[in-house]
C-alpha positions as CSV (number, residue, x, y, z in Angstrom):
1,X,0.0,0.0,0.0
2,X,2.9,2.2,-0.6
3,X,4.1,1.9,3.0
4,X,7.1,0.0,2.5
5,X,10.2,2.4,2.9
6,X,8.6,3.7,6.0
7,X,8.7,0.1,7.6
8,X,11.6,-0.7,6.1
9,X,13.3,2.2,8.3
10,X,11.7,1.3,11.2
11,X,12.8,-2.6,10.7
12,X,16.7,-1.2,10.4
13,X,16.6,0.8,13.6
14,X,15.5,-2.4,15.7
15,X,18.5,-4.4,17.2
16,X,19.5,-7.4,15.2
17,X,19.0,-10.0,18.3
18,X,15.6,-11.3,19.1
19,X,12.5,-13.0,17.3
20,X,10.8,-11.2,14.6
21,X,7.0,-12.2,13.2
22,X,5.5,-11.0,10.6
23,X,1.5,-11.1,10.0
24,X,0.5,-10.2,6.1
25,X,-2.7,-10.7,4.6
26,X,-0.7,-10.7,1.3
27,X,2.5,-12.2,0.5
28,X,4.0,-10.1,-2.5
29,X,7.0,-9.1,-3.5
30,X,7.3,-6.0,-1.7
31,X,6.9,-8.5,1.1
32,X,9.6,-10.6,0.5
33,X,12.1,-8.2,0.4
34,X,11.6,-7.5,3.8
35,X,11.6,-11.3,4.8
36,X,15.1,-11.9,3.1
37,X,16.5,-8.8,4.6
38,X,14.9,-8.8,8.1
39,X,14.3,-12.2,9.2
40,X,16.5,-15.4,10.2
41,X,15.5,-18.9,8.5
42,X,11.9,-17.7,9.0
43,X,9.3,-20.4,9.1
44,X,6.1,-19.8,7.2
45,X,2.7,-20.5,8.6
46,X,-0.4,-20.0,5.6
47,X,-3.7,-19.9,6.8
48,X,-5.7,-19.2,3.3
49,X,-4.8,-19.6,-0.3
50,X,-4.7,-16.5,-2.4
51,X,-8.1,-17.4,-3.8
52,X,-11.7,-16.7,-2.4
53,X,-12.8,-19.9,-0.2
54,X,-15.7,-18.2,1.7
55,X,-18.8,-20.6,0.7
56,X,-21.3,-17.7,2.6
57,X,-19.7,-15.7,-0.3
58,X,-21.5,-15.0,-3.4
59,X,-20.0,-13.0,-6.4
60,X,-21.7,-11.4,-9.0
61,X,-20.5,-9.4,-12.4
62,X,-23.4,-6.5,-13.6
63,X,-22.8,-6.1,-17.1
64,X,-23.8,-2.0,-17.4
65,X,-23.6,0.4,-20.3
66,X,-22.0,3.5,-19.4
67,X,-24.8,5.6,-20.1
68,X,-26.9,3.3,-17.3
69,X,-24.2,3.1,-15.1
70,X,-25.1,6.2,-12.4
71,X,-28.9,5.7,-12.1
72,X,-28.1,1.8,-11.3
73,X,-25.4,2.5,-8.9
74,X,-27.7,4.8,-6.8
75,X,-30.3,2.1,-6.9
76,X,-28.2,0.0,-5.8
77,X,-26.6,2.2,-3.1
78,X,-30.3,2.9,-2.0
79,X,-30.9,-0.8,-0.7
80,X,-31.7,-1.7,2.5
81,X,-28.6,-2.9,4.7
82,X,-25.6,-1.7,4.7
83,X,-23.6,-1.4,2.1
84,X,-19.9,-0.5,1.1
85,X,-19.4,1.1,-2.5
86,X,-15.3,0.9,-3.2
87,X,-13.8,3.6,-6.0
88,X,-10.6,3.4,-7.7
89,X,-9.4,7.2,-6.3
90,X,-10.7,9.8,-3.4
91,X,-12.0,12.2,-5.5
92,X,-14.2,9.7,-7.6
93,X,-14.8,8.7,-3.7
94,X,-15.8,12.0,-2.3
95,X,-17.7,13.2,-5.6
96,X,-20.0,9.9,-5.7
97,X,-20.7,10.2,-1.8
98,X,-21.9,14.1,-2.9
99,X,-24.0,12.9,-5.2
100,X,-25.9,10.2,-3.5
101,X,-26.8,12.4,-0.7
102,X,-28.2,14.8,-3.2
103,X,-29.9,11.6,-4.1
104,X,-31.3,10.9,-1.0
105,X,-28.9,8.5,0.3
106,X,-26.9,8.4,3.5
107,X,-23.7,8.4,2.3
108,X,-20.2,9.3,3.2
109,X,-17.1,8.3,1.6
110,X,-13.6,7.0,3.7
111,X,-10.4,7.4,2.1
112,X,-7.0,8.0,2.9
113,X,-7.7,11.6,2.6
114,X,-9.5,12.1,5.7
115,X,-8.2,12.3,9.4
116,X,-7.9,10.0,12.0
117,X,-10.9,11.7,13.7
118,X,-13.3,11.9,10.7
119,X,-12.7,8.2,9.8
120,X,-13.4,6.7,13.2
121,X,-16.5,9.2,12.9
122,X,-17.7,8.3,9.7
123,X,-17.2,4.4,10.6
124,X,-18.8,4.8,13.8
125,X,-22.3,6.1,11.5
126,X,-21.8,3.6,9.2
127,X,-21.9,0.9,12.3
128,X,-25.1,2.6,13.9
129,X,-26.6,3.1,10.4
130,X,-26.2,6.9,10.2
131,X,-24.6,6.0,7.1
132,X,-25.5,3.1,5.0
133,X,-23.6,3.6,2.0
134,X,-20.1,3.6,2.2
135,X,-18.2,4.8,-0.2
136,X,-14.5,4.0,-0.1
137,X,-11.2,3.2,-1.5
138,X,-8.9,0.1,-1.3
139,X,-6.8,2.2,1.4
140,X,-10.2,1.5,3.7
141,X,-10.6,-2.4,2.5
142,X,-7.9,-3.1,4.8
143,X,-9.1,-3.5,8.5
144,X,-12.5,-2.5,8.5
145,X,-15.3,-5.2,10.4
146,X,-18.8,-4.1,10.8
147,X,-21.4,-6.3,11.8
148,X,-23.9,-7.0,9.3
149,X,-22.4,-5.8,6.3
150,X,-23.9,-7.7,3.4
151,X,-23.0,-6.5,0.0
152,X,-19.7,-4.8,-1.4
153,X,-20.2,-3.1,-4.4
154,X,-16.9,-2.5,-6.7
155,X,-18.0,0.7,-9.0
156,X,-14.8,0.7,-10.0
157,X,-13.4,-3.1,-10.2
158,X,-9.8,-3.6,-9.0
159,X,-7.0,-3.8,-10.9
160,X,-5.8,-6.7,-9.2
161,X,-7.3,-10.4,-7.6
162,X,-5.7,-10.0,-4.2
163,X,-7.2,-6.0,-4.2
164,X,-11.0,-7.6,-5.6
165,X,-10.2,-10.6,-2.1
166,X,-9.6,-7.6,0.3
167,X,-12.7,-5.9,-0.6
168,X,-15.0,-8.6,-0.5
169,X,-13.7,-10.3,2.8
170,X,-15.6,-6.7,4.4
171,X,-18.4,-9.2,4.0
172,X,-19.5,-12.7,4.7
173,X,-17.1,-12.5,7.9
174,X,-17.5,-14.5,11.4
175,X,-20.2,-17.0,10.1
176,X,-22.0,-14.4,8.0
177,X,-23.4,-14.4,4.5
178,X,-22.7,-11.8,1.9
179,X,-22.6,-10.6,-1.8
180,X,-19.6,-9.5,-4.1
181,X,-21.1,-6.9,-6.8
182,X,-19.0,-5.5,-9.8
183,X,-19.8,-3.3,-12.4
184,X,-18.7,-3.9,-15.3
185,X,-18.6,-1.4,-18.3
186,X,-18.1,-3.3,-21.9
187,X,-14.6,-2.5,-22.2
188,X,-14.0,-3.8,-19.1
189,X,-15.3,-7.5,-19.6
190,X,-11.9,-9.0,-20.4
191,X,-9.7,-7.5,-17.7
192,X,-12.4,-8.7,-15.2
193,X,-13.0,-11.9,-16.9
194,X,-8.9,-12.2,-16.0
195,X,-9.3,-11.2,-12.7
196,X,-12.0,-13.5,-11.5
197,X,-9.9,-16.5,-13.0
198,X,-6.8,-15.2,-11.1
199,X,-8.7,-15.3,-7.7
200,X,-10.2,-18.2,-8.8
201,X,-13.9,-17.0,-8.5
202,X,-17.1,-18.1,-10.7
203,X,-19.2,-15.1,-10.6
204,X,-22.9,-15.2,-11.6
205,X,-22.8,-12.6,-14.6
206,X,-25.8,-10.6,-16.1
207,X,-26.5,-7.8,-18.1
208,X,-28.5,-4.9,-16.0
209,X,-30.5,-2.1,-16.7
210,X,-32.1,0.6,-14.2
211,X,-35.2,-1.0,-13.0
212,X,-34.6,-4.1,-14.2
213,X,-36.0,-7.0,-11.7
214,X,-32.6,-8.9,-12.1
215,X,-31.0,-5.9,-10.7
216,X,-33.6,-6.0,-7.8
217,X,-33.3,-9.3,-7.5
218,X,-29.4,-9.6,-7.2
219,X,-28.8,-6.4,-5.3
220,X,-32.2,-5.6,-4.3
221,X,-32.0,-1.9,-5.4
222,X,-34.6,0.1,-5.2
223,X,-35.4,3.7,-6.2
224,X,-34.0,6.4,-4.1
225,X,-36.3,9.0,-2.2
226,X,-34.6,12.1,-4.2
227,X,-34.7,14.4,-1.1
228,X,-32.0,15.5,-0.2
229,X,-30.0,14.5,2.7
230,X,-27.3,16.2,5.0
231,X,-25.1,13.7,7.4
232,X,-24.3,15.3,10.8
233,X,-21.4,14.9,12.3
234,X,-22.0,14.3,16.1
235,X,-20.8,17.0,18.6
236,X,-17.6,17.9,20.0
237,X,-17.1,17.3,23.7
238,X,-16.0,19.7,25.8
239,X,-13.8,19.3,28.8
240,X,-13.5,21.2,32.1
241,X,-11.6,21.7,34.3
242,X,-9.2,24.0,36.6
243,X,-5.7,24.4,35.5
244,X,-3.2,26.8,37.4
245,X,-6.0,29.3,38.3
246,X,-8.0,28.8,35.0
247,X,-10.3,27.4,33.4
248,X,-9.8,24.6,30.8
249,X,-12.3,25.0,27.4
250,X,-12.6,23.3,24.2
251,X,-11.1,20.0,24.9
252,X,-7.8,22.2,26.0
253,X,-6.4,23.5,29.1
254,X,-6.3,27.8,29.2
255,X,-3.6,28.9,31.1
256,X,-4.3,31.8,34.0
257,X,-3.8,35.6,32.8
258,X,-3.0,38.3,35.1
259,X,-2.7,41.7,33.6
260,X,-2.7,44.6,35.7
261,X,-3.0,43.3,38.9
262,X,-5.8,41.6,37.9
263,X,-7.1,38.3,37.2
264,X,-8.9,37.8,33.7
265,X,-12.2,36.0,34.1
266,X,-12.7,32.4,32.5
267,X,-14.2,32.4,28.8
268,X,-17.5,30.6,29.0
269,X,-17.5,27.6,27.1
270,X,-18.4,27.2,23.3
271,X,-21.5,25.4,22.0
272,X,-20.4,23.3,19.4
């Protein structure tokens, strides 16, 4: 995920002597590199093949002209349950989370762009269904769990199998069922037809229009409200407190000010 040199610095500041482990959902080259360099007649432990083996899984290919492709993606992002859309960049990220809201879907979209803060936020609506589209990128596919998610949608299909795996093991997790969804746009067929070989995946395939029952039936998108919504972000708590003669506001400590002999009274705290 483009994190290697900054691991790779870490690993060379750690003393030579002692056991070293390392967990990867992936094993690729960048991987390697590290192993032959950092790690002493390693054993290897595998607990899953590179290929999909969740039988709860199913996997689907929509086969979507381009002119169709928006009003059945918002269909589909309209369903009931939650559901994560994934996008190949943050901007196509952030611009189709804009325009489902307009839609009237509650949407948000989680990328590496965002803070710490906002993406614990935003995955904390998605979890109590303030949110039920998702929209994200494959920097999010990595580490996120949330109970009762049972459909990834790729808008945007990966360009790799082990990127298409980490998607769709967001779903059908801990005993749970679940759907793979890809759109695919007719140019596409044949790198996706390669792709689903490579992870070693039999998708159901159809051809979709908006409306179509088989779109219902494998997605079961519906048609959104059109009202438009606004997600709102939950408040800020503030802390108080005293500190050195003053008064602590806005999550931060003030420090006491004397000026002129005189003691400054304490800001009131800030509704926020």
């Amino acid at each position: 995920m483009g994190f290697l040199p900054q691991v790779t610095k870490l690993l060379e500041q750690v003393a030579p002597q002692g056991q070293r482990m390392l967990f990867s959902a992936t094993l690729d080259g960048g991987v390697d590199r590290l192993v032959r360099r950092f790690l002493s007649s390693p054993v290897t432990h595998s607990v899953d093949p590179g290929t999909a083996t969740v039988t709860a899984m199913t996997h689907h290919v929509l086969h979507v002209d381009a002119v169709d492709k928006p009003d059945a993606l918002t269909r589909i992002a309209a369903r009931d349950g939650r559901t994560i859309l994934f996008m190949g960049t943050k901007h196509r990220a952030d611009r189709l989370a804009r325009q489902l809201l307009s839609k009237g879907v509650r949407a948000a979209a989680l990328h590496g762009g965002k803070s710490q803060p906002q993406r614990t936020r935003i995955l904390e609506q998605f979890r109590n269904g303030q949110v039920t589209a998702l929209v994200a990128t494959d920097v999010a596919a990595r580490g996120i769990h949330v109970d009762g998610l049972d459909m990834v949608v790729n808008v945007d299909p990966p360009a790799e199998a082990k990127d298409y795996l980490h998607r769709g093991g967001r779903t059908a997790r801990a005993g749970e069922s679940g759907s793979v969804v890809t759109l695919v746009l007719p140019e596409q067929r044949r790198d996706v037809s390669r792709l689903m070989a490579t992870a070693g995946i039999r998708p159901e395939s159809v051809q979709v229009r908006p409306g179509d029952g088989s779109l219902a039936r494998v997605t079961g998108a519906r048609e959104p409200s059109g009202v438009p919504v606004t997600i709102v972000a939950p408040p800020v708590a503030v802390s108080r407190g005293r500190v050195a003669g003053g008064s602590a506001t806005d999550g931060g400590a003030r420090p006491a000010h004397r000026a002129s002999g005189r003691s400054r009274r304490p800001r009131r705290p800030r509704t926020v």
